[in-house]
LORO-298223 format. One record per residue (C-alpha): chain; x, y, z. Coordinates in steps of 0.25 Angstrom, whole numbers, plus 5000, padded with zeros to 4 digits. Layout:
BEGIN
@unit = A&c1 = X&c2 = Y&c3 = Z
...
END
This chain:
BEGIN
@unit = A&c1 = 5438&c2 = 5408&c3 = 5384
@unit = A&c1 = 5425&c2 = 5405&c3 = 5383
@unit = A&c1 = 5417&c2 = 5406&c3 = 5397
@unit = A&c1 = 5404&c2 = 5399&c3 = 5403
@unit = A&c1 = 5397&c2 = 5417&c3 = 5404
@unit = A&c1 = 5403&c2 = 5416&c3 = 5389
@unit = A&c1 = 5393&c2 = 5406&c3 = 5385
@unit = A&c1 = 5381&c2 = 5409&c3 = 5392
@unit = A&c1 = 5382&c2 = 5423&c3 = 5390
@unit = A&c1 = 5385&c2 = 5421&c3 = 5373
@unit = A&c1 = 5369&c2 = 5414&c3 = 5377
@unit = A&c1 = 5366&c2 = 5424&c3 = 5385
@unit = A&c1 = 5363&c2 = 5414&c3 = 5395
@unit = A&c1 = 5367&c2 = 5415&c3 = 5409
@unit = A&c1 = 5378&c2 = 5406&c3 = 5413
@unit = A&c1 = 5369&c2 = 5398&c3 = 5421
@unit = A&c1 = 5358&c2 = 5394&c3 = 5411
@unit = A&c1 = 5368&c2 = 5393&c3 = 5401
@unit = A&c1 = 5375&c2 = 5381&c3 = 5407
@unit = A&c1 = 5362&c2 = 5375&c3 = 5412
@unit = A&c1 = 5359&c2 = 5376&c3 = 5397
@unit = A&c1 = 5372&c2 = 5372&c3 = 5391
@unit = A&c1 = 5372&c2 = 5360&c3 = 5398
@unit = A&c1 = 5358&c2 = 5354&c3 = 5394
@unit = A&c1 = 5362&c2 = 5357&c3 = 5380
@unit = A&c1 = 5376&c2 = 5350&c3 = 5382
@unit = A&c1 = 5377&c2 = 5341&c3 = 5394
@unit = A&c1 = 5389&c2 = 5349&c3 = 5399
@unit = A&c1 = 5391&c2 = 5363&c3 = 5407
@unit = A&c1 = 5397&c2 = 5374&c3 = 5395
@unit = A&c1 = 5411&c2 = 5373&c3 = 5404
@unit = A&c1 = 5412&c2 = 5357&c3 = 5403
@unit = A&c1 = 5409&c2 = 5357&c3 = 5388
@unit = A&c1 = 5418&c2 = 5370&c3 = 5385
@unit = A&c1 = 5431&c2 = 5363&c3 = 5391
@unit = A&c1 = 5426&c2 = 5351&c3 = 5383
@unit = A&c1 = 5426&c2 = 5358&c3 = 5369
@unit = A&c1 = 5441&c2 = 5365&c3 = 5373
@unit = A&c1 = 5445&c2 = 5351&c3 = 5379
@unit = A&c1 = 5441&c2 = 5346&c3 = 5364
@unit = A&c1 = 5446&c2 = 5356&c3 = 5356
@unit = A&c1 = 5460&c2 = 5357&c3 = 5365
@unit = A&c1 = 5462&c2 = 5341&c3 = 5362
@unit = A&c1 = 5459&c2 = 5343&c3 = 5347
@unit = A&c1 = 5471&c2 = 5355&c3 = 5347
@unit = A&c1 = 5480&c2 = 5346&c3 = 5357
@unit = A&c1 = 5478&c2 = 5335&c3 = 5343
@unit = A&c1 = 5479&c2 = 5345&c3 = 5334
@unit = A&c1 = 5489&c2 = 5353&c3 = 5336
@unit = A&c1 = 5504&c2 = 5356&c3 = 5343
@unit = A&c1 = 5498&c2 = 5367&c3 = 5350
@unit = A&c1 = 5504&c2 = 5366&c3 = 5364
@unit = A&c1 = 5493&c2 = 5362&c3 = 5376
@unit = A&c1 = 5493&c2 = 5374&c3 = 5381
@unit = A&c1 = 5489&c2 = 5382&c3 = 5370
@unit = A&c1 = 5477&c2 = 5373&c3 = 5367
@unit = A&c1 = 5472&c2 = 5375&c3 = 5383
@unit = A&c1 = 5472&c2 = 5389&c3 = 5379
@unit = A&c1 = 5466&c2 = 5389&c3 = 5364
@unit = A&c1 = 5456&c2 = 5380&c3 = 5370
@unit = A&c1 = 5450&c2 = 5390&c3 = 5382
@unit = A&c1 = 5456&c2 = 5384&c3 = 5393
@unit = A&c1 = 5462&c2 = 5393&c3 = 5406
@unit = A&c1 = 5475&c2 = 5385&c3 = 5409
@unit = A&c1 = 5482&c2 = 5373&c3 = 5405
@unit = A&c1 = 5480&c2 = 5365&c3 = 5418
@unit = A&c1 = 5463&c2 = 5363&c3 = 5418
@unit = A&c1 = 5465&c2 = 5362&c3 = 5403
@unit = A&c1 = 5474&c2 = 5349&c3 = 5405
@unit = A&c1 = 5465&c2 = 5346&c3 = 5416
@unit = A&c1 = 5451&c2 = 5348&c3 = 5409
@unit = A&c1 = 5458&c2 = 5343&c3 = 5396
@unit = A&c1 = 5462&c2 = 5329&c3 = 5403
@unit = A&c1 = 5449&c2 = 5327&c3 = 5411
@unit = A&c1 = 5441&c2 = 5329&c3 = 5396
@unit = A&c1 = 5450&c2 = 5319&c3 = 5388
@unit = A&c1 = 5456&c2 = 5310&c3 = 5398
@unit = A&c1 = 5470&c2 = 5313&c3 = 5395
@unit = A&c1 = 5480&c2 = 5328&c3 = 5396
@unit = A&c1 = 5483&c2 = 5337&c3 = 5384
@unit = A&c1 = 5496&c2 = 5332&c3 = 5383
@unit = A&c1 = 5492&c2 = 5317&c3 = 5380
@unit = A&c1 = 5482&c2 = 5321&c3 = 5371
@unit = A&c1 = 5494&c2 = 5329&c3 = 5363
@unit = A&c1 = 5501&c2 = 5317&c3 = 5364
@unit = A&c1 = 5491&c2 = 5307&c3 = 5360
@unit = A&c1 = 5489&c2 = 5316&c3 = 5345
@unit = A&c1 = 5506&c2 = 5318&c3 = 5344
@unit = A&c1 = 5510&c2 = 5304&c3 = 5345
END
């Protein structure tokens, strides 16, 4: 688990400037491009691998398998599953 205090403090920044500075580097807030990178990285081992769904929510820092599958589909436009699917067939 990697945490928004985690990041600012290993900058010993507050959590504050550190987001205010994130995004001017970026263009995103450290949250929005964290989820990005596990959304990534989970789509790559859904393709890669026979490792079940919720296994990669876990490997990949996610909480629960609910806003994973939620967070997954609004990123990529389609679910876990289909994107299995889709790299089975």
């Amino acid at each position: 688990r990697l945490t928004l205090d985690d990041m600012a403090s290993y900058l010993c920044l507050s959590q504050s400037y550190f987001c205010r500075w994130f995004k001017r580097q970026t263009g995103d807030s450290p949250v929005s491009y964290l989820n990005a990178v596990r959304v990534q990285h989970a789509y790559e081992l859904l393709c890669s691998t026979a490792l079940p769904i919720t296994e990669i929510c876990f490997q990949t820092g996610f909480a629960d398998v609910h806003s994973f599958n939620r967070l997954f589909k609004n990123r990529m436009g389609f679910t876990p599953s289909q994107a299995r699917r889709r790299h089975t067939e």
